[in-house]
N, C-alpha and C positions, 0 to 999 in steps of 0.2 A: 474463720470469720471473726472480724472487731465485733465484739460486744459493748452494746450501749455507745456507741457515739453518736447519737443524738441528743435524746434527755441530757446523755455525760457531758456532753458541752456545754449546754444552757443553764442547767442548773441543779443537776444533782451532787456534779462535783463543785461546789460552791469552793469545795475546800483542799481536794485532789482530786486535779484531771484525771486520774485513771480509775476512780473509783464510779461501783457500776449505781445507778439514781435510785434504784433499789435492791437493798444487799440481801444477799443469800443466794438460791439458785431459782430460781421461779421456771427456768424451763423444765415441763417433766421428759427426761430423758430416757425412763424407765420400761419404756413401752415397745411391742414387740414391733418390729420396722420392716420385719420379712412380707408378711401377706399385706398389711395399711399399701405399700411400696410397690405391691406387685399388679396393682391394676394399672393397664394401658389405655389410654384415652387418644381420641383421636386428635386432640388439643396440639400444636406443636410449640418450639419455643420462640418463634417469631408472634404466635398470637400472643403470648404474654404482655409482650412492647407493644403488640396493637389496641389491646385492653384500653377501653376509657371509664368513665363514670357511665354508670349505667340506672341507677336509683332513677327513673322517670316513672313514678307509676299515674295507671288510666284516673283520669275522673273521676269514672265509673267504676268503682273495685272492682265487681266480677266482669271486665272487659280484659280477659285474659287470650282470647282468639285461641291459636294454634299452639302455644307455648309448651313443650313438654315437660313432662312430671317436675325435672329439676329446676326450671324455669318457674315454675308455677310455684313453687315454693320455697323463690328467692328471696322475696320480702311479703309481707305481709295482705299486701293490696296485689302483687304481681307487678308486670312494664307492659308499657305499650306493646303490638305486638307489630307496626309501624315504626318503630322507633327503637325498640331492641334487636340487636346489640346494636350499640354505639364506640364507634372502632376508631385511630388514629386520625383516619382521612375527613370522617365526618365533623372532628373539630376543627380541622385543619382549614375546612372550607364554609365554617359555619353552618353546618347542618344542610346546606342547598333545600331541598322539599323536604327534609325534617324539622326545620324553624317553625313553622307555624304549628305543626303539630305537636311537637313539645312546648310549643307557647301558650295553647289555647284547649288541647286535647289531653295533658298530662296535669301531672302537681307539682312540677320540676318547678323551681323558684328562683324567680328574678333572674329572665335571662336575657340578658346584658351584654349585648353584640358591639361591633368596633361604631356603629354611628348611634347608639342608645340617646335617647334625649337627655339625659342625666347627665352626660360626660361635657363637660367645657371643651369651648369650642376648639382650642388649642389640643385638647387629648382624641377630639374624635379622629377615626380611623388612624391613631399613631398611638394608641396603648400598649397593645404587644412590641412595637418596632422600640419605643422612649423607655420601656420598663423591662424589656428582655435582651433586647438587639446587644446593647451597654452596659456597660456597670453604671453605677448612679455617679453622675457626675462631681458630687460634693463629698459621699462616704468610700466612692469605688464596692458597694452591695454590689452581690450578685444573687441576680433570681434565677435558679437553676432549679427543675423539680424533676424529680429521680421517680420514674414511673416501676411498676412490678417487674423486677427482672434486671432493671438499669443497675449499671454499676461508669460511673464516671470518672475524671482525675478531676479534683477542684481545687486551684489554689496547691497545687504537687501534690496532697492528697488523695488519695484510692476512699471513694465512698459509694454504699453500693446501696440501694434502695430496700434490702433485709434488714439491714444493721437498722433502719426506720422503722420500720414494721416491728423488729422487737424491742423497740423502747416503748412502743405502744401495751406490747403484750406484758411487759412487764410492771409496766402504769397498773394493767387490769387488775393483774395477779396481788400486787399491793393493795390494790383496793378493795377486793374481794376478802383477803387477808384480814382488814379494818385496820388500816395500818393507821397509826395516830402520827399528829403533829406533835403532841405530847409524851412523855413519860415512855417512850420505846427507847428500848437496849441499842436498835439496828438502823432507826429513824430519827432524829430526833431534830429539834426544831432550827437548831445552827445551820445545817447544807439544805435550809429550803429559802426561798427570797420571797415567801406568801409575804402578802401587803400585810400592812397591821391590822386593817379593817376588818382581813381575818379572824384576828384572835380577839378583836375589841368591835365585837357587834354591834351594829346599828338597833336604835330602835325601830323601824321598817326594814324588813330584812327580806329579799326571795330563798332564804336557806331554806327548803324544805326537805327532808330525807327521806329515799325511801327504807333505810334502816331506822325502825322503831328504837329499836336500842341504843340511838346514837343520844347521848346526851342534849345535841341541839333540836332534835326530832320534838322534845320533850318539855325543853326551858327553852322561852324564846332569850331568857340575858345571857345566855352560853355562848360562846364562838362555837367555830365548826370543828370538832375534834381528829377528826377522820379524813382520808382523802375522798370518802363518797362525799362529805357536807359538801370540800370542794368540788366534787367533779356535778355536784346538785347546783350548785351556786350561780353555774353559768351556763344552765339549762332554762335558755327561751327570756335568761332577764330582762325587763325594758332597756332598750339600747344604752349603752354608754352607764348604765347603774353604776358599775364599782367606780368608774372614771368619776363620779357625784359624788355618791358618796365620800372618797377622798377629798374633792373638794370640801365639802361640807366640814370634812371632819379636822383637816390640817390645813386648809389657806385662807378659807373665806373671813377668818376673825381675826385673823395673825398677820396677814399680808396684804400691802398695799401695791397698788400701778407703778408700774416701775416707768417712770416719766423720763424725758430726751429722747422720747422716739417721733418724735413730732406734732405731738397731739397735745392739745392743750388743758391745763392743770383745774379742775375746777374748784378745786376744796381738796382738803388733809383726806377728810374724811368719806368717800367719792361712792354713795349706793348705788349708783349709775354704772359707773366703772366698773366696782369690784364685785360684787353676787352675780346680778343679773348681766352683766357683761359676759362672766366665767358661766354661767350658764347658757348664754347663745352660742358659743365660742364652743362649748361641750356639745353640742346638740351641732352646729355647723358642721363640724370636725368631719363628725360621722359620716354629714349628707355629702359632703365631697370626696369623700374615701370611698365610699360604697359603691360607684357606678364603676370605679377604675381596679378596686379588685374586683367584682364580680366581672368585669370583660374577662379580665386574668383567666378566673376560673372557669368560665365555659371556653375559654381557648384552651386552655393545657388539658383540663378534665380530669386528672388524676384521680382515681376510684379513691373511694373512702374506704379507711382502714377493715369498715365491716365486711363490707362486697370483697377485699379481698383474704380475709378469715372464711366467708363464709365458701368461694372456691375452692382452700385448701380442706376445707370442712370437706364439701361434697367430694372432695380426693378427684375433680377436674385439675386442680394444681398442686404436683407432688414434687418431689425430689425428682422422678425417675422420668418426669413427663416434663418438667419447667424447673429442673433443678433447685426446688425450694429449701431448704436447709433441714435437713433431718428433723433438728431438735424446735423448729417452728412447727414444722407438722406435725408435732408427737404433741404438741404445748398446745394450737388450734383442735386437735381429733382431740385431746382429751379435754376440753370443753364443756360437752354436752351441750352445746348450741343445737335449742329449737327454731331459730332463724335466724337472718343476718343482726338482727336490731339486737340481739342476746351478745353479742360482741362489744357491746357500749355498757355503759351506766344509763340508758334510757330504755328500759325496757319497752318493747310493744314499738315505741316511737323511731330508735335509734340516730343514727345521723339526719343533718339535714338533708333535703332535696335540691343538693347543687356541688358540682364539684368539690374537693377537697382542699386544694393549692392554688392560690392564698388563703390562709383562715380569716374570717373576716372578724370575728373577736381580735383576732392581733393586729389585725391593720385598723380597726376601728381606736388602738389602745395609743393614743398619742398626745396625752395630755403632761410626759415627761418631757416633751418637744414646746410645745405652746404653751404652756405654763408658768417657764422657765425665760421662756422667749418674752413674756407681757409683764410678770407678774416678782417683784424681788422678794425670792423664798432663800430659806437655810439649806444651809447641806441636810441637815437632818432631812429637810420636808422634800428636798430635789431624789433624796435616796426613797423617799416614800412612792413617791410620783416615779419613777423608774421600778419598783416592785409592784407597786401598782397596773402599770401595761404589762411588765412583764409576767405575772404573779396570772392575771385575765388570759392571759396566752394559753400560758402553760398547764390551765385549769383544763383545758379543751382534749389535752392527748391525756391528760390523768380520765377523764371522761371516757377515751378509746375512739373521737369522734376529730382525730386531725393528728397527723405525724410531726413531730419537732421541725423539718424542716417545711412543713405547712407553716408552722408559729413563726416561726424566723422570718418569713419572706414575709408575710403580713406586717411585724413590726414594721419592716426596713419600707414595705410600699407604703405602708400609711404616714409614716414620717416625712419622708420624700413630698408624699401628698401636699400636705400641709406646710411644707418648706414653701414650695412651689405656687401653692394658692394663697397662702396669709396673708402675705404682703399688701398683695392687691384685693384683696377682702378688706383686711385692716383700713384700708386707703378708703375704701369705696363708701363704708361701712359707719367709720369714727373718726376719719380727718387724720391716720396715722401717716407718717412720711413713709412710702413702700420702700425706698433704697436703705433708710434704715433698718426697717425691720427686716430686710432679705440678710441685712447683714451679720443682725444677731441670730435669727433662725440657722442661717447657714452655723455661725459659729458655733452652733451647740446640737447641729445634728452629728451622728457616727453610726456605725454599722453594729446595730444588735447580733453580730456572729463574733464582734471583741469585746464583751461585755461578760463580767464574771460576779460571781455573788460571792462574799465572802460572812465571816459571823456576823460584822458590824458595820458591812459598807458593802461598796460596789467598784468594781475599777474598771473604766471604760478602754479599751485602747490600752492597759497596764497603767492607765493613771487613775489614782485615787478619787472618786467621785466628787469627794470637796473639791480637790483641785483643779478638775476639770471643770467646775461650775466657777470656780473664780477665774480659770485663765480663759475661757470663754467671755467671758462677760466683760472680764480689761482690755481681751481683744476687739468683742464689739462696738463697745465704749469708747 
């Protein structure tokens, strides 16, 4: 089995593809496999692939019905007992007589079907068919989600749906570890592409830890030292925060409207334009990316990382019953998870209440897209604003609460998004020319799966991020 090719894509090998996002061995291997291995379940290996997202719980917390022992202490509140389980087919046809009762009778959130009022008229009932059916017509992305058990070819590649699962497990074990951004032998701050705003705190900040000990716990002028500050960071923030925040802290004083897109000039010095523009434009982003991944997600449904730790947990999915990989089972059973949410960095809470693929932190993260597309920044500031979404992404599986290629598809759909609807916002909006700006948007979008982080830059596509942002921009121009 490939180790780490998830995380090791995006961004632990910032520096060598082959190196694993956290070194050492974090799987424990050491544990006895004979008797763990030898219980038989009635489970077979076609239910694995039938497996959806199942986190729906009652209203009502103790509305647990008929549920047996293991069921009842799935998650915290329990599932519907109407609505549990939720299998391949039931997303495939939108729930039939389960819509409403997961709408109205559960805590399942925002769910966001093919004719949703939120979706532009153009996306309704053609989300799954524009965002799955194709590659994206501009970067050739591909949204493909690799469910419990999937193993696929993509791109000539063999990728199997474990090798995800343990970039997750191995996020944990680093964090649990207190592994720092700083001053480690085996971590150190060169192969991670965390945004600066990281290390160079805000004064309003959502850092809050649940490690006492962490130095940002204690000083609010501290950055986040540790991967829990980060996997805290992006725990429930007000939407689009870090996306602000970077504004706030590297364009709004330094950079001006980047004028010939058909809008007209109204001063040097433009208050109009620059803050509060970049602020509707931050806040819009969001509101039209949201209804187009959450369709995403309650069509594919892919369980969230915990639901599926916490099956190999109850040993319903083993090696011997769903052919799970030894050393995941030996790495989840030695845990001591008292429920599924013990698998996250939120304890008591754990994941959200809505499928896992797309993550909508990464598809919400696309201010390296429109930014770039309005606004004439430096390579410095274009490489902050690409750590920036990507940095928000990839906080979410260091959290335990979305698989790298949960992050990746979110980038690439929220980008697309916003390719797609700017133009004609911009036009509607502020008097922009839409064929222009379709054209610099286009120029400067590309597929977050060819993107690499290196110590002092970025390379999109093997081109150096400066340079992609000036031959972008001469092409648009």
């Amino acid at each position: 089995m490939k180790l780490s090719v998830g995380l090791l894509i995006v961004w632990a090998t910032l520096v060598l593809p082959s190196v694993n996002a956290f070194t050492g061995n974090p799987i424990n291997r050491g544990l006895d496999k004979i008797a763990r291995y030898s219980v038989v379940l009635s489970d077979t290996k076609k239910d694995m692939l039938e497996y959806r997202f199942n986190k729906c719980p009652p209203i009502e917390a103790n509305n647990l019905g008929d549920l047996g022992d293991s069921d009842r202490k799935l998650y915290l509140e329990g599932v519907h007992k109407k609505v549990f389980p939720l299998i391949k087919s039931d997303y495939a046809t939108e729930f039939k007589d389960k819509a409403d009762i997961m709408r109205f009778q559960t805590k399942s959130e925002s769910i966001v079907l093919k004719d949703d009022v939120g979706l532009h008229d153009d996306y309704k009932g053609q989300v799954v068919d524009l965002f799955f059916g194709d590659d994206d017509p501009v970067t050739d992305a591909k949204i493909i989600p690799l469910y419990p058990g999937d193993r696929r070819v993509v791109d000539g590649k063999d990728v199997e749906f474990w090798d995800e699962f343990e970039e997750v497990i191995n996020a944990r074990v680093a964090r649990l570890k207190k592994k720092s951004l700083f001053n480690d032998s085996d971590i150190s701050e060169s192969i991670y592409s965390w945004p600066e705003l990281w290390y160079k705190k805000p004064t309003i900040s959502p850092w809050v830890s649940d490690d006492t000990t962490s130095p940002s716990a204690s000083d609010d002028n501290k950055p986040p030292l540790y991967l829990e500050d980060i996997a805290q960071s992006v725990k429930g923030e007000f939407s689009n925060y870090h996306q602000q925040a970077f504004l706030i802290r590297n364009i709004t004083k330094s950079t001006t409207l980047s004028y010939g897109l058909g809008n007209d000039e109204r001063c040097k010095d433009d208050f109009l334009a620059n803050p509060i523009r970049m602020a509707a434009l931050n806040a819009w982003s969001l509101d039209v990316v949201g209804p187009v991944n959450f369709n995403l997600k309650w069509h594919f449904g892919v369980p969230r990382p915990e639901e599926v730790a916490w099956k190999i947990h109850e040993l319903e999915w083993t090696n011997k019953t769903h052919n799970v990989p030894n050393e995941i089972v030996d790495a989840i059973c030695g845990m001591n998870l008292k429920n599924a949410a013990d698998f996250t960095a939120y304890k008591g809470v754990g994941s959200p209440r809505h499928p896992s693929f797309p993550a909508m932190h990464s598809a919400g993260s696309t201010c390296s897209l429109w930014v770039p597309t309005l606004y004439d920044i430096s390579p410095d500031q274009y490489l902050e604003a690409l750590r920036t979404d990507y940095g928000v992404a990839f906080a979410r599986t260091v959290a335990g609460v979305h698989y790298p290629q949960d992050n990746l598809a979110g980038l690439n759909i929220g980008q697309r998004v916003i390719r797609e609807k700017l133009p004609e916002f911009l036009s509607d909006t502020y008097g922009y020319d839409s064929n222009l700006v379709k054209e610099k948007v286009e120029a400067l979008s590309f597929d977050w799966n060819k993107v690499t982080f290196t110590d002092d830059g970025c390379n999109i596509d093997g081109v150096p991020h400066g340079e992609f942002l000036k031959k972008k921009k001469k092409k648009a121009s």
